[in-house]
N, C-alpha and C positions, 0 to 999 in steps of 0.2 A: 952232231948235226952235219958236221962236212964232210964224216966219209959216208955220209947217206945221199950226199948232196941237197940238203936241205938246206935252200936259201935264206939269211935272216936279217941279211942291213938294211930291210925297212923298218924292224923292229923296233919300237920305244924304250931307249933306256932310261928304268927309272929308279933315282936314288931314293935312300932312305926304306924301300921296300921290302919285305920279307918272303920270296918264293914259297907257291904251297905244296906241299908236299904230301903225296900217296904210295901206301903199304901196300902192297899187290899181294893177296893169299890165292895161290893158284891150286884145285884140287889133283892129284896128282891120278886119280881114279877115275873123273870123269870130262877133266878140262876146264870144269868152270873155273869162276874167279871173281873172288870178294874184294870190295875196293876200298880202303879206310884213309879216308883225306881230309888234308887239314889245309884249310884255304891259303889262312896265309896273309898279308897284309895288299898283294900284289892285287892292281885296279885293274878293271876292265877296259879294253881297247875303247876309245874313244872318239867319236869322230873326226872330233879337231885333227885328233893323232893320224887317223886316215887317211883324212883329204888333204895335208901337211907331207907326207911320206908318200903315198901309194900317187904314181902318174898311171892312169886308166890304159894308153898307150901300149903301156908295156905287159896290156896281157891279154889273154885268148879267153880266161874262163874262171869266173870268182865264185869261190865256194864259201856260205858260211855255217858255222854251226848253231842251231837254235836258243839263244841265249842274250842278254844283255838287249835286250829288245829295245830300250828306249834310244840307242847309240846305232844298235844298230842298223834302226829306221831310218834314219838320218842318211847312212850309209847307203843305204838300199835306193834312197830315193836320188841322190847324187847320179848311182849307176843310172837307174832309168832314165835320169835326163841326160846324162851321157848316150844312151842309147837312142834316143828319141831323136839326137842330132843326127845318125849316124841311120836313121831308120830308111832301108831301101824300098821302093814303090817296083820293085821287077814284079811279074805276073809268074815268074818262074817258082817265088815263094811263097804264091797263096795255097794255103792246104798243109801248108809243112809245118810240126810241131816248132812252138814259139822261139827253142833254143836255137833255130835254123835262123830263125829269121834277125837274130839278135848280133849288133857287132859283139859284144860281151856280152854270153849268157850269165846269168845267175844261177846257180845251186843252189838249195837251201834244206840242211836237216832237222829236225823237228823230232827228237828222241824221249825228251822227258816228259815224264806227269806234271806239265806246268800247263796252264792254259794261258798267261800271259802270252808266251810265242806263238800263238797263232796268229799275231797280227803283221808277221812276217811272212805267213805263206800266201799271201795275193803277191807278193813282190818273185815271186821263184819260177822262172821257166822249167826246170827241173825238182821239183818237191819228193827226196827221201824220206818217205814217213817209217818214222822207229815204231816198234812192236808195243811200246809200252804207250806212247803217245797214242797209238793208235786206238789199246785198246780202252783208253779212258774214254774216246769218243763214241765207243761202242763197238766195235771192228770185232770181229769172232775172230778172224784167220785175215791172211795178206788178199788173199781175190775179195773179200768183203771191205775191209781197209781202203782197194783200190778203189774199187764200188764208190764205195763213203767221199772219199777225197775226189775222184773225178769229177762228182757231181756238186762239189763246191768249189773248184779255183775255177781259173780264167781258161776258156777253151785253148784248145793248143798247149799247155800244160802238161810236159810229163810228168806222171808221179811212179812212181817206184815205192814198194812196200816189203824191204826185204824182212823174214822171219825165221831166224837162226837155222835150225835144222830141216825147217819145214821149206827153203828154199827162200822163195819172192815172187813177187808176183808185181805187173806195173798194167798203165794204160794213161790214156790222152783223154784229158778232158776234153769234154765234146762227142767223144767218140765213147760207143757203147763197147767196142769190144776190148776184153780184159785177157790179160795173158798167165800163166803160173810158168812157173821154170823152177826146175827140181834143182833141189841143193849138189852140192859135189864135193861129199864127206871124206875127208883122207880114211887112211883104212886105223886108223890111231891118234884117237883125239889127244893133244899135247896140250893146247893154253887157248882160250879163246879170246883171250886180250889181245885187242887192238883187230878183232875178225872187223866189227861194222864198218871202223874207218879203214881197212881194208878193200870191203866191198866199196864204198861210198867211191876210195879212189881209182880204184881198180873200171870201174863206170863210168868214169868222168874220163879216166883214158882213153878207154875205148868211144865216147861218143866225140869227145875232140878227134877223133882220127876217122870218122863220120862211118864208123860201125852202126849197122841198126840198131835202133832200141833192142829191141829182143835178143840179141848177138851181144851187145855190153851188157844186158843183163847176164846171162850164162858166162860173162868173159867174169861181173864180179863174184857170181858165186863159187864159177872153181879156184879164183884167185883169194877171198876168204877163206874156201875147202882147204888152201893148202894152208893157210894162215894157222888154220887151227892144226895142225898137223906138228907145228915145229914151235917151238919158245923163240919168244924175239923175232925179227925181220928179214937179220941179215944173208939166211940164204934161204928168201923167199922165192927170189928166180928159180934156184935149183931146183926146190919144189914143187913150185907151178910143170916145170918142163918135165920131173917126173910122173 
């Protein structure tokens, strides 16, 4: 974690607990990768544990991953009224996608075949809808996906709909026009573990640094392209700037 620079003393330490553990089978032929995990005894984050630990202050952009829904609401609705103090009246931000308008945006991704978590994407200024979530709602392809999800959040809404090889595709609810953006495959698939939360961060850098949408879209696809290119993370720079 530290030579990645990955922060972690807000984390909750908890005794008595058993880490769960996963078997990563990576096909050496076509990159994919089979995932065999064992839970473990260890709980899910909790709100107490949240709103105890995390000062809101001290950050620019909170991402969650779709899961533990009943905590994480709790969590989600803290931010909004945090945000809601904080909410500006300029004329300079009407019109602008919701994450513009927000002191702390929300992220939110929504990857698995569960339908419980959907009752966390009304709370998301940025909604990454995963391939397999998507297509349980019915989605063919990501421009159909975006389609689908536009015309159900909250206007001003971005969503993003990225689909492994076939690229991604995003748009604003409210707004009818939808985008595709062609994937940026290295020339040698290596491992595909860890490409989504690649893209997911790789987008979320670029719109913190108030890249357009469309432009952090194409910044996460070649930044997953190289992902898949190399095993592990460590010289993902290198990659990219190849």
């Amino acid at each position: 974690m530290d030579s990645y620079g990955v922060k972690y003393t807000n984390c909750p330490v908890l005794k008595n607990s058993k880490v769960g553990t996963s078997v990563v089978i990576c096909s050496e032929e076509s990159g994919t990768r089979t995932i065999i995990h064992c839970k473990g005894t260890l709980t899910e984050l909790t709100h107490g544990q949240f709103k105890e630990r995390i000062n809101l202050d001290n950050y620019s952009w909170i991402h969650f991953e779709g899961r533990n829904e009943n905590q994480i609401t709790h969590i989600l609705q803290d931010i909004q009224e945090y945000n809601i103090k904080f909410a500006s009246e300029s004329d300079s931000l009407l019109g602008q996608p919701n994450y513009k308008q927000r002191k702390l945006p929300i992220s939110i991704e929504v990857e698995k075949r569960i339908e419980s978590i959907s009752v966390l994407l009304p709370f998301a200024d940025v909604a990454f809808i995963g391939k397999d979530y998507a297509m349980m709602k019915g989605a063919r392809d990501c421009l159909h996906a975006a389609q689908i999800f536009c015309q159900q959040l909250e206007k001003g809404t971005v969503v993003i709909c990225p689909w492994g090889e076939h690229g991604a595709a995003f748009g604003i609810a409210g707004s009818h026009q939808l985008t595709k953006v062609d994937p940026h495959p290295p020339v040698k698939i290596v491992s595909s573990l860890g490409a989504g939360d690649t893209f997911n961060a790789a987008v979320i850098h670029a719109l913190t640094r108030n890249m357009e949408i469309e432009e952090s879209v194409r910044f996460g696809c070649k930044v997953a392209g190289a992902k898949i290119g190399i095993c592990g993370f460590r010289n993902l720079l290198q990659a990219i700037e190849n």
